[in-house]
C-alpha positions as CSV (number, residue, x, y, z in Angstrom):
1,X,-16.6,86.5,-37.4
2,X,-17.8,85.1,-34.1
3,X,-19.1,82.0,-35.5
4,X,-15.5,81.6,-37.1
5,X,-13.6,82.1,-33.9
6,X,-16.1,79.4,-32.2
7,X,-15.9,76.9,-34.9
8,X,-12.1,77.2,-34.5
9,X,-11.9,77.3,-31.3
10,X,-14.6,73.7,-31.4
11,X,-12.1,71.8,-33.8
12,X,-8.7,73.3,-31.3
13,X,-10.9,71.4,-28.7
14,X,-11.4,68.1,-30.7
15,X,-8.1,68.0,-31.7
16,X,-6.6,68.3,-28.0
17,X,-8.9,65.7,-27.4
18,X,-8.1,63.3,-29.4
19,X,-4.2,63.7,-28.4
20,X,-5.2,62.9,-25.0
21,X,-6.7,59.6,-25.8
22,X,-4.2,58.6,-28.8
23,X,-1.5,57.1,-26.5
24,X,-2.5,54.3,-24.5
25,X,-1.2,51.5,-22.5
26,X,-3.6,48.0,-22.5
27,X,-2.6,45.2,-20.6
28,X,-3.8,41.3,-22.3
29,X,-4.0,38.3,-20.0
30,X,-4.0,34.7,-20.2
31,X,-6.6,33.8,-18.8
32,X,-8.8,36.5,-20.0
33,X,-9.6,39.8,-17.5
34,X,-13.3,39.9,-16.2
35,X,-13.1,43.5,-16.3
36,X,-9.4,44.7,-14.2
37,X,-9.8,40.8,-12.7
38,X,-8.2,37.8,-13.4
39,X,-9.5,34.8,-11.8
40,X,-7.3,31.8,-11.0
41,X,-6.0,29.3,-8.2
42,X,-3.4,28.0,-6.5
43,X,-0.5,26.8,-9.0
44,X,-2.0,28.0,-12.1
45,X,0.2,30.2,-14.5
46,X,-1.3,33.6,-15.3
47,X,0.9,35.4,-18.7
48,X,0.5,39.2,-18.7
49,X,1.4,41.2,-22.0
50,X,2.1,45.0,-21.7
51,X,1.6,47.2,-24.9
52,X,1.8,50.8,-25.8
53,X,-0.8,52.4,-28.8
54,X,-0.3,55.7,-30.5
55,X,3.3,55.8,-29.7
56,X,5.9,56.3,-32.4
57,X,8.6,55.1,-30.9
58,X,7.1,53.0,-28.8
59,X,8.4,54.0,-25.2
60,X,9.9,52.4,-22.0
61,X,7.4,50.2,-20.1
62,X,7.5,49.3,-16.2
63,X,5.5,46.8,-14.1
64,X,4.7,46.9,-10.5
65,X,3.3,44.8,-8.1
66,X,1.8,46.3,-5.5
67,X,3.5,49.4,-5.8
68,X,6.9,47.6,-6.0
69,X,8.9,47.8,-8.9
70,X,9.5,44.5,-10.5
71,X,12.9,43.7,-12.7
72,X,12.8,43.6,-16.0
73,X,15.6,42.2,-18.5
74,X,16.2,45.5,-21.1
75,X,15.2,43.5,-24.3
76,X,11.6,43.4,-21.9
77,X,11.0,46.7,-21.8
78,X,10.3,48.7,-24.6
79,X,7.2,48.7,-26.6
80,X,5.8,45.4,-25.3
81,X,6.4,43.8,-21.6
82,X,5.5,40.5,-20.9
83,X,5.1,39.5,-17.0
84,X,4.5,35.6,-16.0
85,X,3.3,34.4,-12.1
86,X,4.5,31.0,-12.1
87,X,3.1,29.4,-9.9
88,X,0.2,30.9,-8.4
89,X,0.4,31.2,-4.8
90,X,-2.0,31.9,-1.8
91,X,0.1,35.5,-1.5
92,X,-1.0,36.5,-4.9
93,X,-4.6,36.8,-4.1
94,X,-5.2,40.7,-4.5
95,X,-2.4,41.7,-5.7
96,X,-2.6,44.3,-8.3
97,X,-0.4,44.1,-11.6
98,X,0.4,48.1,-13.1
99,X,1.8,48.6,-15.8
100,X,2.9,52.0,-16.7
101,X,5.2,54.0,-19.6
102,X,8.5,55.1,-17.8
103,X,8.6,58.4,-19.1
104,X,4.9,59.5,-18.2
105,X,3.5,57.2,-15.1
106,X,-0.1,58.9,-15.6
107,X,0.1,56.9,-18.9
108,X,-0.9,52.9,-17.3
109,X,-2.9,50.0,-17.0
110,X,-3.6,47.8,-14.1
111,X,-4.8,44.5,-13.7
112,X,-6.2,42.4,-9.7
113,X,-6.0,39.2,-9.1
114,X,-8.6,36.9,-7.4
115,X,-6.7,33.5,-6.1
116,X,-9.5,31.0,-5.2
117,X,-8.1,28.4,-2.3
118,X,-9.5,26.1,0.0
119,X,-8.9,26.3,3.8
120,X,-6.0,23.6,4.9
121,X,-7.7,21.5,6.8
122,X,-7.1,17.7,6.9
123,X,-6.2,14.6,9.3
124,X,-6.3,14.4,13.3
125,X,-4.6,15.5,16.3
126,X,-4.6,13.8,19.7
127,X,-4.6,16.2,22.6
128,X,-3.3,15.0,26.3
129,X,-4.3,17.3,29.0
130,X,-5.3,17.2,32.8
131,X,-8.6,18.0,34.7
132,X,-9.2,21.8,36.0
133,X,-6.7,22.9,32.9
134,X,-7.3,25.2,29.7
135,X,-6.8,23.7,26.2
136,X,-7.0,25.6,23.0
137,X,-7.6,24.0,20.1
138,X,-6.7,25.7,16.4
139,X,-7.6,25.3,12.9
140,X,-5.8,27.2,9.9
141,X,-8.9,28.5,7.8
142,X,-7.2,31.0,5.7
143,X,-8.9,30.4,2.2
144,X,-10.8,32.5,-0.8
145,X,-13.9,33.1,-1.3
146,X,-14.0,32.8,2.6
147,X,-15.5,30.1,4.9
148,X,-18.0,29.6,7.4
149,X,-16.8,27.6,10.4
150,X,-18.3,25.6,12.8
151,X,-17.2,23.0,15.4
152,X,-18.4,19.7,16.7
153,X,-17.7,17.4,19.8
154,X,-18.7,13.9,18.9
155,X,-20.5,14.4,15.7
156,X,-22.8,17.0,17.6
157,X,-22.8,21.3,17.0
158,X,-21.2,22.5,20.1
159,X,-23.4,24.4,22.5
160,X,-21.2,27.5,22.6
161,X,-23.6,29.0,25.5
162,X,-21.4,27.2,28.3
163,X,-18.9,29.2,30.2
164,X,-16.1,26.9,29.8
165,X,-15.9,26.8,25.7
166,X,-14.9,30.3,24.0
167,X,-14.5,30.4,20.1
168,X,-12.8,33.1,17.8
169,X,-11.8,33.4,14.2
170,X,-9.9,36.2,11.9
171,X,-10.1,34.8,9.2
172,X,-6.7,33.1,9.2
173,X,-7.3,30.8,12.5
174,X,-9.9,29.3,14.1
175,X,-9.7,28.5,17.5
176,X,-12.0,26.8,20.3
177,X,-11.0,27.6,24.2
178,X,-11.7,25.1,26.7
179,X,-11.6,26.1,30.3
180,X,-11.1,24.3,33.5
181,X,-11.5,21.2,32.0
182,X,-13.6,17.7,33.5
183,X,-13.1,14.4,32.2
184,X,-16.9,14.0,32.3
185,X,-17.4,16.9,30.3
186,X,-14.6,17.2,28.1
187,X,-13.0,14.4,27.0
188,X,-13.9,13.1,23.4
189,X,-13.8,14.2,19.5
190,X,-13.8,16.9,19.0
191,X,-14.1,18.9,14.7
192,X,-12.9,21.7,13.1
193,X,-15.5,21.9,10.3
194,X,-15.0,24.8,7.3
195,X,-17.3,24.7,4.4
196,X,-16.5,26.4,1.3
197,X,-18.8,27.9,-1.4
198,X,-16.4,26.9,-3.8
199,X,-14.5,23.7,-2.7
200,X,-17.4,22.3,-0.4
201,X,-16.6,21.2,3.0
202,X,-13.1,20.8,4.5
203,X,-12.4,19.8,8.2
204,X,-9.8,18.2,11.1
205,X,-10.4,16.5,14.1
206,X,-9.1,16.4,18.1
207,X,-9.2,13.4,19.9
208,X,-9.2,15.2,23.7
209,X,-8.2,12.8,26.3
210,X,-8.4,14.1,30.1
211,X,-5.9,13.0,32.7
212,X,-5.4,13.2,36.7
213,X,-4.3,16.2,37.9
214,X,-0.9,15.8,38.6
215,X,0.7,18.1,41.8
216,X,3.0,20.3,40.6
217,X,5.6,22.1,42.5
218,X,6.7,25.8,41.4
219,X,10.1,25.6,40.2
220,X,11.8,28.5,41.4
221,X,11.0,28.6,44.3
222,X,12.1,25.0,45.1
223,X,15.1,26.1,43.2
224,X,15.7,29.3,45.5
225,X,15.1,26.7,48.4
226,X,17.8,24.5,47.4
227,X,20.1,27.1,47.3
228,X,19.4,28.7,50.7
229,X,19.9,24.9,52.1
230,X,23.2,24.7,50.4
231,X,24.8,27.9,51.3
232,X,23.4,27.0,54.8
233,X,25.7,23.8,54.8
234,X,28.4,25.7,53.4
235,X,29.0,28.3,55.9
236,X,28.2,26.2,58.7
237,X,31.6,23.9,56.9
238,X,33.1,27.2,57.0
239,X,32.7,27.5,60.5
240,X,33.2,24.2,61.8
241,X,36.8,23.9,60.2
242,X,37.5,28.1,61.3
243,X,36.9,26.4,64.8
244,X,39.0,23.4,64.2
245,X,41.8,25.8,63.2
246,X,41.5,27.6,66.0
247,X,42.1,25.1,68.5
248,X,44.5,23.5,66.8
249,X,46.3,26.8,66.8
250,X,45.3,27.2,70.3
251,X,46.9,23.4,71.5
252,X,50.3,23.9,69.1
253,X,50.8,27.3,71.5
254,X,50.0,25.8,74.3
255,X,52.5,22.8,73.4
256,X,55.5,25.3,73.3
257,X,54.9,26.8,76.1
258,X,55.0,23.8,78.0
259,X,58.1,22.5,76.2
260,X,59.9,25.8,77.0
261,X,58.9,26.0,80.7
262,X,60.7,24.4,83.4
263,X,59.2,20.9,85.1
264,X,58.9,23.2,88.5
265,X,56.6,25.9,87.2
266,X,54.4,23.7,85.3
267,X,51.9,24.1,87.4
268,X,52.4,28.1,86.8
269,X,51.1,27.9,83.6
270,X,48.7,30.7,82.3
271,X,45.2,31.0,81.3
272,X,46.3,32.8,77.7
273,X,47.0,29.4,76.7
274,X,43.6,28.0,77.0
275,X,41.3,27.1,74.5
């Protein structure tokens, strides 16, 4: 009796089993998966095909990208789903590809990619700048697999153990400080060098030339300097012509008071009517 109830209870088991793993979703890519990881570059296609097994009537399908739900036309969504990056770009490395049945999200399959790019680094760039000033040079070396960096003035590494030169990188941008700046130390060529275990060695130079420090006064202040200067004049005007108006008010009073007085008692004349 025992061994009955076991052996029954062994195929219940089995069978619950087997319902677990006879629904599945399985994502196929072109170009193949290594694994959950498609490798391509920049302006490739990659086609991704989305398929339900052990489904009777097949199901509703959804695709995310990076947790974002991505449209779908209704004829794309049930049974099969079919998903095409076209073309490639720098913002698709990592991204992750799920796709998952609509009515039971535990039910999915997801799928990274790996975007290979070389850092964009080409031409020349001439710099002007005067002696005793900063200058800050910058290279973009965003690329995948990463690179190493290193920079050169005239053709030489750059002994970094100076006080005036400063260098930093994350990952995106390079960039080389340059502080208090001589002619007879500074000036010259200088390279932004990025070497790539996949595309080999990239790079972009700076032609540094040093001018004379040029006196510079500050602005505002000269600004604020001027304006005290002219609102100086201005009320001195003001002043001058309140004057001016005052005397002439002064002589008109004076003038009829003379003209209403009598030629005998000119001489009587008061002090009110001075000036």
């Amino acid at each position: 009796m025992k061994l009955s109830v076991c052996i029954h209870l062994l195929l219940h088991l089995l069978l619950c089993t087997c319902c677990i793993h006879c629904t599945d979703v399985l994502i196929q890519s072109n170009p193949a998966a290594d694994g959950s990881i498609i490798k391509t570059e920049v302006d490739q296609t990659v086609s991704l095909s989305c398929m339900v097994e052990g489904l009777a009537d097949g199901g509703e399908l959804e695709w995310y990208r990076n947790k974002r739900l991505v449209s779908l036309t209704d004829e794309n969504r049930m049974e099969e789903s079919h998903l095409c990056v076209e073309p490639v770009t720098t913002e698709d490395n990592g991204a992750i590809f799920t796709c998952q049945l609509k009515a039971n999200a535990s039910l999915k399959a997801s799928i990274h990619l790996e975007v290979s790019y070389p850092p964009d680094l080409n031409g020349s760039e001439e710099m002007h700048v005067e002696e005793e000033s900063d200058a800050v040079l910058s290279c973009n070396v965003q690329a995948f697999p990463p690179v190493a960096v290193i920079w050169k003035k005239d053709d030489a590494v750059l002994d970094l153990s100076t006080s005036t030169y400063h260098t930093s990188n994350d990952g995106v941008t390079a960039k080389l400080s340059i502080y208090n700046i001589k002619r007879s130390s500074h000036q010259g060529q200088y390279s932004c060098e990025a070497t790539s275990p996949t595309y080999g060695l990239k790079s972009k130079t700076f032609i540094l030339i040093v001018g004379d420090k040029v006196m510079k006064f500050p602005l505002w202040p000269t600004i604020a300097g001027i304006v005290v200067v002219l609102l100086t004049m201005l009320l001195a005007v003001i002043s001058r012509w309140q004057r001016v108006m005052k005397n002439k008010t002064c002589l008109f009073s004076l003038h009829s008071a003379l003209k209403e007085s009598t030629i005998s008692d000119h001489h009587l004349w008061d002090s009110k009517y001075c000036c």
